[in-house]
One Martini backbone bead per residue (centre of mass of N, CA, C, O) as a GRO file, in nm:
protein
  328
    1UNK     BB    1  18.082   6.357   7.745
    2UNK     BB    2  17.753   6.181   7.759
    3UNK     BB    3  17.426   6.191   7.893
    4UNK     BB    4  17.153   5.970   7.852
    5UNK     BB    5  16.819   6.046   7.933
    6UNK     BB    6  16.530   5.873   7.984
    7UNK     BB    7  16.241   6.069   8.026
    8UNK     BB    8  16.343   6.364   8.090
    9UNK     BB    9  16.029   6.497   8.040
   10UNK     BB   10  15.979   6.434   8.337
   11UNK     BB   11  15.946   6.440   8.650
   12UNK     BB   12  16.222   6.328   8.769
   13UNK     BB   13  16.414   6.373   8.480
   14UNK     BB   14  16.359   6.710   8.517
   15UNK     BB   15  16.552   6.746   8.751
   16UNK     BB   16  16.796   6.605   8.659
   17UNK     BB   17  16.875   6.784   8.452
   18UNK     BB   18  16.916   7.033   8.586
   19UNK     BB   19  17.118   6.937   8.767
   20UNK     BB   20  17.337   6.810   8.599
   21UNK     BB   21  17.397   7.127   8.433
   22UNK     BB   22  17.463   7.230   8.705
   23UNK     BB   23  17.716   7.053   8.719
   24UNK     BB   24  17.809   7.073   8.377
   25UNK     BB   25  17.694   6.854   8.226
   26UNK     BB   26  17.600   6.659   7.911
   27UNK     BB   27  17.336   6.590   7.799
   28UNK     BB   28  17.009   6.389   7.699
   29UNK     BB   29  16.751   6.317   7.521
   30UNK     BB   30  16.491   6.033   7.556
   31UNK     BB   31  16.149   6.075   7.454
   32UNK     BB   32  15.786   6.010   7.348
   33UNK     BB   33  15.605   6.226   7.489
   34UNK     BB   34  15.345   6.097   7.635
   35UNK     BB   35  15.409   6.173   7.948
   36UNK     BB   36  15.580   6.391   7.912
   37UNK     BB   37  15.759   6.761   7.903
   38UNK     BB   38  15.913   6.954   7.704
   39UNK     BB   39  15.878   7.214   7.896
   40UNK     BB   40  16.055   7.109   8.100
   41UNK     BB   41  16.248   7.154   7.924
   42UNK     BB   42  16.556   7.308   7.797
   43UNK     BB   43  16.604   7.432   7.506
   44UNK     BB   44  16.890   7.357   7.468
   45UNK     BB   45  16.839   7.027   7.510
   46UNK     BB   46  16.886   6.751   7.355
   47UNK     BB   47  16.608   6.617   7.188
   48UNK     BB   48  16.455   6.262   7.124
   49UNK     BB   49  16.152   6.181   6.974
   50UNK     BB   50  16.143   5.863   7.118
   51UNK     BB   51  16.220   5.534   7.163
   52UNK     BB   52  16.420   5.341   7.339
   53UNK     BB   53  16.360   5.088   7.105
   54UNK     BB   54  16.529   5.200   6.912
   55UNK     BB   55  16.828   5.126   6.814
   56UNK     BB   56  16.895   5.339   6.584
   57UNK     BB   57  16.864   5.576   6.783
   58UNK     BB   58  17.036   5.528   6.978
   59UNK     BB   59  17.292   5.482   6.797
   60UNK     BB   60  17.307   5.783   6.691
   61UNK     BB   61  17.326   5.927   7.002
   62UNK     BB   62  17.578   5.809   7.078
   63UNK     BB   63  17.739   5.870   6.789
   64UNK     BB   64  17.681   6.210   6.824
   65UNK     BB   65  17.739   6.239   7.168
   66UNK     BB   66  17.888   6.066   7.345
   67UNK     BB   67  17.784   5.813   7.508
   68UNK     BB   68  17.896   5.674   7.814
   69UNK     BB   69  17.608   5.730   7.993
   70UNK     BB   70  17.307   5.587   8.184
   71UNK     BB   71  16.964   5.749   8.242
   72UNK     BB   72  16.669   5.540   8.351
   73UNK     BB   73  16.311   5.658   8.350
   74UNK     BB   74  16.122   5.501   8.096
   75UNK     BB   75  15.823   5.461   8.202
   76UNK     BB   76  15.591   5.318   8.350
   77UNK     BB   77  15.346   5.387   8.667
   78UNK     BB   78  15.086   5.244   8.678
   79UNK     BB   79  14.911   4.992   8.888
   80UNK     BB   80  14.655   4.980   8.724
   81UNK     BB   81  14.681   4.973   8.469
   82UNK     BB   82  14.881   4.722   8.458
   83UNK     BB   83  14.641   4.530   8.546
   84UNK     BB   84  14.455   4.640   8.290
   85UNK     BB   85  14.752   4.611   8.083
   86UNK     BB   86  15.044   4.425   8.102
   87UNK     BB   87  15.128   4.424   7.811
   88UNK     BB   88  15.220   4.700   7.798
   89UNK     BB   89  15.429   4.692   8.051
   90UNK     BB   90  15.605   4.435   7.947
   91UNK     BB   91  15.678   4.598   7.652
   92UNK     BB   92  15.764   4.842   7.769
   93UNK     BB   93  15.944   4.765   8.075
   94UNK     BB   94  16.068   4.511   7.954
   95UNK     BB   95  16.163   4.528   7.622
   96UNK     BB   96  16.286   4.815   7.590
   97UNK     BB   97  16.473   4.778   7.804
   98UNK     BB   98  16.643   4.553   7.692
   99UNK     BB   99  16.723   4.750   7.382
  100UNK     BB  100  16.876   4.967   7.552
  101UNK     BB  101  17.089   4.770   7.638
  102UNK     BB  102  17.182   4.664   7.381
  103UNK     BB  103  17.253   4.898   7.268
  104UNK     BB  104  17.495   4.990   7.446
  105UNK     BB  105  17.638   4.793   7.453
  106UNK     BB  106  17.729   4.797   7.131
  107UNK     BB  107  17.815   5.074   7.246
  108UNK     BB  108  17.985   5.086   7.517
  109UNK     BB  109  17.802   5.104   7.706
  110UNK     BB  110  17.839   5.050   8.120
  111UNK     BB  111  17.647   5.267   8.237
  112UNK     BB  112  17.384   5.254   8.455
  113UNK     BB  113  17.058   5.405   8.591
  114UNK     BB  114  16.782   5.302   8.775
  115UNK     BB  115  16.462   5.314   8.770
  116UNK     BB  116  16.302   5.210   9.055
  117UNK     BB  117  16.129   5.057   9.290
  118UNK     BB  118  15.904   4.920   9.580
  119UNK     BB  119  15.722   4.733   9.442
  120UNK     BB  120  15.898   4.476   9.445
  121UNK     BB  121  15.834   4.369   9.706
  122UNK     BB  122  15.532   4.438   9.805
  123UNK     BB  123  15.437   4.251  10.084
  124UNK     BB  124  15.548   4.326  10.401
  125UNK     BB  125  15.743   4.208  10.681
  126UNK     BB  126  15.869   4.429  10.700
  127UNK     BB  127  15.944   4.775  10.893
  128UNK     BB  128  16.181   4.883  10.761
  129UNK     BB  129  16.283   4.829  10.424
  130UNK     BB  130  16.543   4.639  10.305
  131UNK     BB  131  16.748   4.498  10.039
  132UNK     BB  132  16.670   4.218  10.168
  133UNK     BB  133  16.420   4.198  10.095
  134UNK     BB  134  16.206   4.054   9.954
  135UNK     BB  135  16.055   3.983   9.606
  136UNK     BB  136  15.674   4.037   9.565
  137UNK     BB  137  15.503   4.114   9.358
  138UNK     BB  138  15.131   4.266   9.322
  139UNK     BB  139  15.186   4.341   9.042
  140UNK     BB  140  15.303   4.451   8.725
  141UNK     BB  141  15.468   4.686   8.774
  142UNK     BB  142  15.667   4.567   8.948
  143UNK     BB  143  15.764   4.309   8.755
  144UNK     BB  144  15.915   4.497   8.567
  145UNK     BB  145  16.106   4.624   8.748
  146UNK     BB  146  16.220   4.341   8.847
  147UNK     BB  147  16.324   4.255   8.550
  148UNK     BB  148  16.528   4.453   8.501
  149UNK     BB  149  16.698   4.372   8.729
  150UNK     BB  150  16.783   4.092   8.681
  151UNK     BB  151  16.913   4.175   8.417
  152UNK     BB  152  17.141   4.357   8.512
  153UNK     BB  153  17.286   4.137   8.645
  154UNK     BB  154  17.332   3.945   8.408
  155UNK     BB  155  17.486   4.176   8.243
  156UNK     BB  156  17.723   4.189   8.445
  157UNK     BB  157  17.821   3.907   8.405
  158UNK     BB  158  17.844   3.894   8.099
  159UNK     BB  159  17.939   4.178   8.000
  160UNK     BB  160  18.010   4.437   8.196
  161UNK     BB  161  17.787   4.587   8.358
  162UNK     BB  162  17.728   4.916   8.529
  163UNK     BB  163  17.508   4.957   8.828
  164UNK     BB  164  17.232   5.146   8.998
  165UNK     BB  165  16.957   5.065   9.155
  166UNK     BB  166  16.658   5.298   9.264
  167UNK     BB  167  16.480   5.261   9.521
  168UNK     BB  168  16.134   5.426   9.512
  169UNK     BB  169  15.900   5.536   9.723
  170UNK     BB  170  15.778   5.852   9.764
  171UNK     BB  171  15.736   6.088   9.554
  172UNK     BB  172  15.761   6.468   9.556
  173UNK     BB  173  15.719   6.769   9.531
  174UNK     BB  174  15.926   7.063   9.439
  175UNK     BB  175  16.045   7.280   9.251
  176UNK     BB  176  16.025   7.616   9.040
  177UNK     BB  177  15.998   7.426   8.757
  178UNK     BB  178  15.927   7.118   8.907
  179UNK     BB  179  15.615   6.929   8.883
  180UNK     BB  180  15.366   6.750   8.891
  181UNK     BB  181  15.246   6.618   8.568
  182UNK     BB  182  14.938   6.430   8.491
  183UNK     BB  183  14.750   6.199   8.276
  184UNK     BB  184  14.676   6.103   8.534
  185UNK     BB  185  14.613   6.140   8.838
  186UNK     BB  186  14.741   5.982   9.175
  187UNK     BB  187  14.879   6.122   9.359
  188UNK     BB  188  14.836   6.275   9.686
  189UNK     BB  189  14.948   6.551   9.677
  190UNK     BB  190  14.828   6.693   9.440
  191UNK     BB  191  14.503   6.584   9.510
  192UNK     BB  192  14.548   6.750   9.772
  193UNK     BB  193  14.593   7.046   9.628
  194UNK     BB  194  14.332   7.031   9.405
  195UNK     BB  195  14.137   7.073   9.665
  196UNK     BB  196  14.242   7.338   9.793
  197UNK     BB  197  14.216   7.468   9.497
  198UNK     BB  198  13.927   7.415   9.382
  199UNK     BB  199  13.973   7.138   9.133
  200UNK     BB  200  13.799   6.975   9.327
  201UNK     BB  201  13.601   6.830   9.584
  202UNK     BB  202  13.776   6.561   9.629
  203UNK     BB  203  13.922   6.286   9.846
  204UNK     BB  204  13.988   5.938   9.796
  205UNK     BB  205  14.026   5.731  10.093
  206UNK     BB  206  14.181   5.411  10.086
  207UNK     BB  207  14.144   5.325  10.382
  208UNK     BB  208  14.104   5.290  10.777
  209UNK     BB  209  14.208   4.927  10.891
  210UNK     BB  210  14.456   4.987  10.897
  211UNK     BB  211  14.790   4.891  11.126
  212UNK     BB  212  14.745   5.216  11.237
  213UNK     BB  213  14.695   5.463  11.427
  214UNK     BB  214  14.459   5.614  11.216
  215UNK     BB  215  14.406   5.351  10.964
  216UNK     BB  216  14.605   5.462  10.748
  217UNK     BB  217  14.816   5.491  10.520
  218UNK     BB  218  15.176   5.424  10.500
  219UNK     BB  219  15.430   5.682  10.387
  220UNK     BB  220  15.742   5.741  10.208
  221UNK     BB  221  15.844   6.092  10.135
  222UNK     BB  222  16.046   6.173   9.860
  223UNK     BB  223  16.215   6.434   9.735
  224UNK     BB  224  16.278   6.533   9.375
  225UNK     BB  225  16.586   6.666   9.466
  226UNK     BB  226  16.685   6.390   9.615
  227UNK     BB  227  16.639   6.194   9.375
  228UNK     BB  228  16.851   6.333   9.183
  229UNK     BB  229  17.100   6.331   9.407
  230UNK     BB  230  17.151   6.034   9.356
  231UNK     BB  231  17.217   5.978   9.057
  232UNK     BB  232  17.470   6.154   9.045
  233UNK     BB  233  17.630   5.959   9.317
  234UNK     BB  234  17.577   5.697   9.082
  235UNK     BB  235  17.758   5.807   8.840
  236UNK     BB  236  18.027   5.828   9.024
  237UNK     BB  237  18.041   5.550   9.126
  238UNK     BB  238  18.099   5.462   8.882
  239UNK     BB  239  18.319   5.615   8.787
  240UNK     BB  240  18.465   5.522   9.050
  241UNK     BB  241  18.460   5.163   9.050
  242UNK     BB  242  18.193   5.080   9.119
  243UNK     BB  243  17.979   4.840   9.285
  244UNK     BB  244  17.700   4.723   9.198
  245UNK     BB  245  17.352   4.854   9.283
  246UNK     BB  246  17.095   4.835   9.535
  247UNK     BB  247  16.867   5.121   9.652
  248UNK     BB  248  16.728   5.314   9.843
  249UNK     BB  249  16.473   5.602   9.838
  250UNK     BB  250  16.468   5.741  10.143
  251UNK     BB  251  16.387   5.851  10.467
  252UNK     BB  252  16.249   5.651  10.743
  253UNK     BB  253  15.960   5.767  10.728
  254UNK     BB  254  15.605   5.808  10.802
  255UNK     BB  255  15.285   5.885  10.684
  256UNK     BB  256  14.988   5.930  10.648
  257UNK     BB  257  14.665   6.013  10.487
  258UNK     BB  258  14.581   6.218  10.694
  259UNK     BB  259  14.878   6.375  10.760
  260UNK     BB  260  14.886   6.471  10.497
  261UNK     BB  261  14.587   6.639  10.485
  262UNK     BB  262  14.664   6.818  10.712
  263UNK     BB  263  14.940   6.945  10.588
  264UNK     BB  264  14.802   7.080  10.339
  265UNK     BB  265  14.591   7.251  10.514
  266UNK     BB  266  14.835   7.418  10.675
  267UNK     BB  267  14.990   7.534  10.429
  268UNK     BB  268  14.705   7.620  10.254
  269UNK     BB  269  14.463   7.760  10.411
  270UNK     BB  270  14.270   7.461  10.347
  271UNK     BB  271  14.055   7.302  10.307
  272UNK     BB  272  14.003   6.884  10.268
  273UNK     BB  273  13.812   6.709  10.111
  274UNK     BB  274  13.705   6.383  10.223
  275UNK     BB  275  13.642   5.981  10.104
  276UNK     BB  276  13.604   5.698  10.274
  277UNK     BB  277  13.730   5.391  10.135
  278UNK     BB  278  13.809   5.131  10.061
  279UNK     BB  279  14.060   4.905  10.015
  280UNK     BB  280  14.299   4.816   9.824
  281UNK     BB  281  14.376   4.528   9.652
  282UNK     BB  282  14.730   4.527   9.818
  283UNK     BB  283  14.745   4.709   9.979
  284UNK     BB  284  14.993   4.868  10.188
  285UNK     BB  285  14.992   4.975  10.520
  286UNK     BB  286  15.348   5.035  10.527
  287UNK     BB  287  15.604   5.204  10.333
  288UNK     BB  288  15.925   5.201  10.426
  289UNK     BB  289  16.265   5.317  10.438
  290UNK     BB  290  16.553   5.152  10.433
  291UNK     BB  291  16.875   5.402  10.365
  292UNK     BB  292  17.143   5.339  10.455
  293UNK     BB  293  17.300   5.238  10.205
  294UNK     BB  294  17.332   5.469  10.026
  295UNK     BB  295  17.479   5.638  10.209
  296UNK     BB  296  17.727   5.448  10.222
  297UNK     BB  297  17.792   5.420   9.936
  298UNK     BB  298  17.730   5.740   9.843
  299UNK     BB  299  17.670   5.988  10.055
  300UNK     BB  300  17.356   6.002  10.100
  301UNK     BB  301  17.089   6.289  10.216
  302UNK     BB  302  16.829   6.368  10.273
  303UNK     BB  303  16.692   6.739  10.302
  304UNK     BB  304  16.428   6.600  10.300
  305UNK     BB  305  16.214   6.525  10.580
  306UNK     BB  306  16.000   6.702  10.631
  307UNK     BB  307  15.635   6.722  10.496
  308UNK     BB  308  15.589   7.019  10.489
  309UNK     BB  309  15.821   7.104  10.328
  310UNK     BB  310  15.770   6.931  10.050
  311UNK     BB  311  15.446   7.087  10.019
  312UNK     BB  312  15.553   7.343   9.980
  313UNK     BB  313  15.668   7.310   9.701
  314UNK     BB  314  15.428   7.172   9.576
  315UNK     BB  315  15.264   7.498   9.581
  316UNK     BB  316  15.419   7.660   9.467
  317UNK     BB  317  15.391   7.541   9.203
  318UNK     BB  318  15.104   7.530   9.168
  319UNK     BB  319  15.061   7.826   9.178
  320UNK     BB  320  15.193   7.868   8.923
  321UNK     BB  321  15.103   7.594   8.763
  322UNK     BB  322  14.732   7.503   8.790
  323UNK     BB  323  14.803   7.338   8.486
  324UNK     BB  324  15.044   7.295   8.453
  325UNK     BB  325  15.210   7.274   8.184
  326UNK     BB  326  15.195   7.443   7.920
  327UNK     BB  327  15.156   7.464   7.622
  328UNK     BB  328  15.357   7.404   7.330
   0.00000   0.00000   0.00000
């Protein structure tokens, strides 16, 4: 039995792969390697450079190495691109998506664990956030995730599908081996780092004016080694014939984007200058994850809950690799 992952190469898919791995499981990758990244994974994983899209080739993977069950972390990601590119978000994430879905199903794969966002809520009516909140999403990128959940629920009742789609708040941190590597960087704690470590020259905070303590927005941080064992306890439970599941994974806890920037500066023993810019339209003030449902469900508790933690790690990985992953 082999677990299929695809995104693999990518941040939080390359932590999946290791957990996963030391565990004993046998994995499979298949990526396009377009913004994920060879060096991430080791080389012993059997690795199919190519579109998830691809039924060709997907069906050769599941019957080459027996694959029982799918992790799909290959999404786009980018929420501004979304806005300025829509066609490519639901045509990448809900068209690809979709016909990943409809080839294992036709080989008998019906385990799938499905990498979701925050984004599918929109703007909170209420936080801290529970899985029963409204979902309206501000942008393409969260509707292309919200429609491929819509899509398994679907396909649990008429296929006989089982899933648990896995609402990530802010994902953060590293391991020894992996940490956030993209191109564009977008992302706060990295770009908060390449900032202390002069490679940036600042930071650009956008709204001052949000109804928050210090007026910056608020995120849930969960860090990705977090993230990775929640996959782990997503795919044990559909082993052991649980019922389909959406769940958030965060802390339950949230920080500021200046106590973020404090947070930096006291990790790395380095001034991090930053300028306030307008605040971008739909940003909300907000986004915190009510976690208790995944407990629940999974017996899943992240590990990393304090700010500093999840940074010592992200600080040590970039000073390992201040270029990211080397070339290949």
């Amino acid at each position: 039995m082999a677990i299929l992952v695809t995104g693999g190469g990518g941040y939080i898919g390359s932590v999946t792969v290791e957990l996963l791995r030391s565990q004993g499981e046998e994995v499979v990758v298949l990526d396009d390697l377009k913004r994920g990244h060879r060096q991430a994974l080791d080389s012993s994983v059997p690795l199919y450079q190519g579109d998830v899209g691809d039924a060709a080739l997907v069906a050769r993977i599941v019957s080459e190495h027996r694959i029982e069950e799918c992790i799909h972390f290959a999404a786009l990601a980018y929420v501004g691109e979304s806005v300025e590119n829509p066609a490519l978000y639901f045509a990448n994430n809900v068209g690809q998506g979709l016909s990943l879905l409809s080839s294992l199903l036709a080989h008998g794969v019906r385990r799938f664990v499905f990498s979701s966002t925050c984004a599918t809520y929109g703007e909170p009516h209420a936080v801290p956030i529970g899985e029963e909140h409204a979902q309206q999403p501000t942008n393409p990128y969260g509707w292309s995730k919200l429609l491929l959940e819509r899509a398994l629920d679907s396909y649990r009742a008429a296929y006989g599908l089982t899933f648990v789609a896995l609402r990530y708040f802010n994902a953060a941190g590293a391991t020894e081996r992996h940490g956030e590597h993209h191109d564009p960087e977008t992302h706060l704690i990295p770009l908060a780092l390449r900032t202390a470590a002069g490679a940036l020259p600042s930071l650009s905070v956008f709204g001052s004016d949000f109804e928050t303590p210090d007026g910056s927005a608020v995120r849930d941080y969960i860090h990705v080694e977090d993230l990775a064992a929640a996959h782990l306890l997503a795919l044990q439970h559909l082993r052991n014939r649980g019922v389909s599941q959406f769940l958030n994974l965060g802390t339950g806890r949230g920080y500021s984007v200046l106590e973020v920037i404090e947070t930096v500066r006291r990790v790395t023993s380095s001034p991090v200058s930053f300028e306030m810019k307008s605040r971008r339209p739909g940003d909300p003030g907000r986004l915190i994850a009510l976690p208790d449902k995944a407990g629940q469900v999974l017996g899943w508790r992240p590990r990393y809950s304090n700010l500093g933690d999840i940074v010592e790690t992200a600080w040590r990985w970039h000073r390992k690799f201040p270029r990211g992953y080397p070339p290949a």
